[in-house]
C-alpha positions in Angstrom: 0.0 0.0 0.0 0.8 3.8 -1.0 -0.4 5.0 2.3 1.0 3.8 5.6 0.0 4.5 9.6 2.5 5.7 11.4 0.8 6.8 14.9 -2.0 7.6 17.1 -1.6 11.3 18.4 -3.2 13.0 21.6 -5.0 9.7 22.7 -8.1 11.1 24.2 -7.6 14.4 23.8 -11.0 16.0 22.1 -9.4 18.5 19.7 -5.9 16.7 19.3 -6.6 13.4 18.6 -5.1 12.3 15.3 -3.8 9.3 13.7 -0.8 10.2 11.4 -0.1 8.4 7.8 2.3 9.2 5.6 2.6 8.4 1.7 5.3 6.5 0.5 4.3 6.8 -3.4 1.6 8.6 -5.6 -1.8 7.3 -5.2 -5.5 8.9 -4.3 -6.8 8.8 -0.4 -10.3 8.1 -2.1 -8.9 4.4 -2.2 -8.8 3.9 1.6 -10.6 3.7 4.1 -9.8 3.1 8.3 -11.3 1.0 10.6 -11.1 1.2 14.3 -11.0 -2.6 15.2 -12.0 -4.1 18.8 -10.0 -7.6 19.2 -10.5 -9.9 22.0 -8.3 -11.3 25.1 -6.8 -13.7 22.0 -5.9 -11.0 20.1 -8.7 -11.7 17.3 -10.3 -8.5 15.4 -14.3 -8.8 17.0 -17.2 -8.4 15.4 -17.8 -5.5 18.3 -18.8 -2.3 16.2 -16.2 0.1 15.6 -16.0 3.3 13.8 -15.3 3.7 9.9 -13.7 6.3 7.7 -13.7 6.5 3.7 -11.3 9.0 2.6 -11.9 11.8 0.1 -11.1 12.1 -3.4 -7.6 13.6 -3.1 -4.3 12.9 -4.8 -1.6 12.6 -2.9 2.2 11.8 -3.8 5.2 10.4 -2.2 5.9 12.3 1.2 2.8 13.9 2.0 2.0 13.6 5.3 -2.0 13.1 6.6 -3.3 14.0 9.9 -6.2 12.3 10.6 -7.9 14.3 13.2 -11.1 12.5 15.4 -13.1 15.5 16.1 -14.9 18.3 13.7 -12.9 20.8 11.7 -12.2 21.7 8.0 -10.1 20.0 5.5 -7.0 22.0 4.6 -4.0 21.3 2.9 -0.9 22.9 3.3 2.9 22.8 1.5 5.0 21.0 4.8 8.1 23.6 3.9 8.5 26.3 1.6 9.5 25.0 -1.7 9.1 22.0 -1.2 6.3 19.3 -2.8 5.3 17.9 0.2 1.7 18.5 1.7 0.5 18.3 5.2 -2.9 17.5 4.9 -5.3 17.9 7.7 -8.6 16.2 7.4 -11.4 15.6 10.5 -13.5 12.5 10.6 -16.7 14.8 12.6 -16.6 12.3 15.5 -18.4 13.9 18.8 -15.5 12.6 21.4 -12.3 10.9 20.7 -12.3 7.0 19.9 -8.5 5.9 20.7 -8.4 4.9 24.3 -4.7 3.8 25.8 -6.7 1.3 28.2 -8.9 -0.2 25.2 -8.2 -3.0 23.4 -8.9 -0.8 19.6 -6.7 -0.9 16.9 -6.3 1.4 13.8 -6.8 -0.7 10.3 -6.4 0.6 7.5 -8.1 -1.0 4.7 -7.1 -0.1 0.4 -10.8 -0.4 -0.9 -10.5 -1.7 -4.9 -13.9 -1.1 -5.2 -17.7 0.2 -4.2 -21.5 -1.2 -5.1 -24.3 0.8 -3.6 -27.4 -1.0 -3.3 -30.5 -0.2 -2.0 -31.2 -2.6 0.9 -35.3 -2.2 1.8 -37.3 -5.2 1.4 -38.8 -5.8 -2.2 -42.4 -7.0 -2.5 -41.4 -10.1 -4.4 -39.2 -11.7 -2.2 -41.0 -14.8 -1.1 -39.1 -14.8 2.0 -41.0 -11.1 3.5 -43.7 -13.0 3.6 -42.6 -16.3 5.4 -43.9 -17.2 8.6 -42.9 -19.9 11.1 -45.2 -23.3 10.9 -47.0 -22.9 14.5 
């Protein structure tokens, strides 16, 4: 993968919480997505729900750096030095109160997504099945 984790940042700090990735070739953060995992005593990823992030359609190159931030803000992107091609780019995932807890068992994935199918989930009228009922 093009984009890498490096570290969680302010653990449980509302405003400062941040997980920190860095590029390590070209690629577009619209094909990734995080996870925040719960595994069990054995070390196994639960089925406990977590929180998920799909990243925006963005380009970024080799060297950028992302800052992932927990709470609510505005998306900016910045040049890391003068002169250089290298972006910081600051994105906020909206959450109310920070997720990464020292004492939790939670782990960051992060998850390259090839591809997306949408698909409208209610119940259709012809499925014999809505209509099913248990024999008494």
């Amino acid at each position: 993968m093009k984009l890498n984790i490096d570290r969680v940042i302010g653990h449980e700090h509302p405003t400062q919480e941040r997980i920190r990735l860095f590029a390590s070739g070209t690629c577009n953060l619209k094909d990734y997505a995080l996870l925040e995992v719960i595994v069990d005593e054995q070390g196994q990823i639960s089925n406990q729900k977590g929180h998920m992030y799909f990243f925006p359609d963005l380009p970024i190159a080799d060297g950028d750096l992302v800052m992932l931030y927990t709470s609510e803000g505005v998306n900016q992107c910045t040049p890391m030095q003068a002169g250089k091609s290298q972006k910081l780019i600051n994105l906020y995932w909206g959450l109310p109160e920070p997720i990464w807890h020292q004492d939790k068992k939670d782990k960051a994935m992060l998850v390259k997504v090839s591809g997306q199918q949408m698909k409208n989930v209610l119940p259709d009228s012809s499925d014999p099945y809505l209509h099913y009922k248990e024999p008494a």
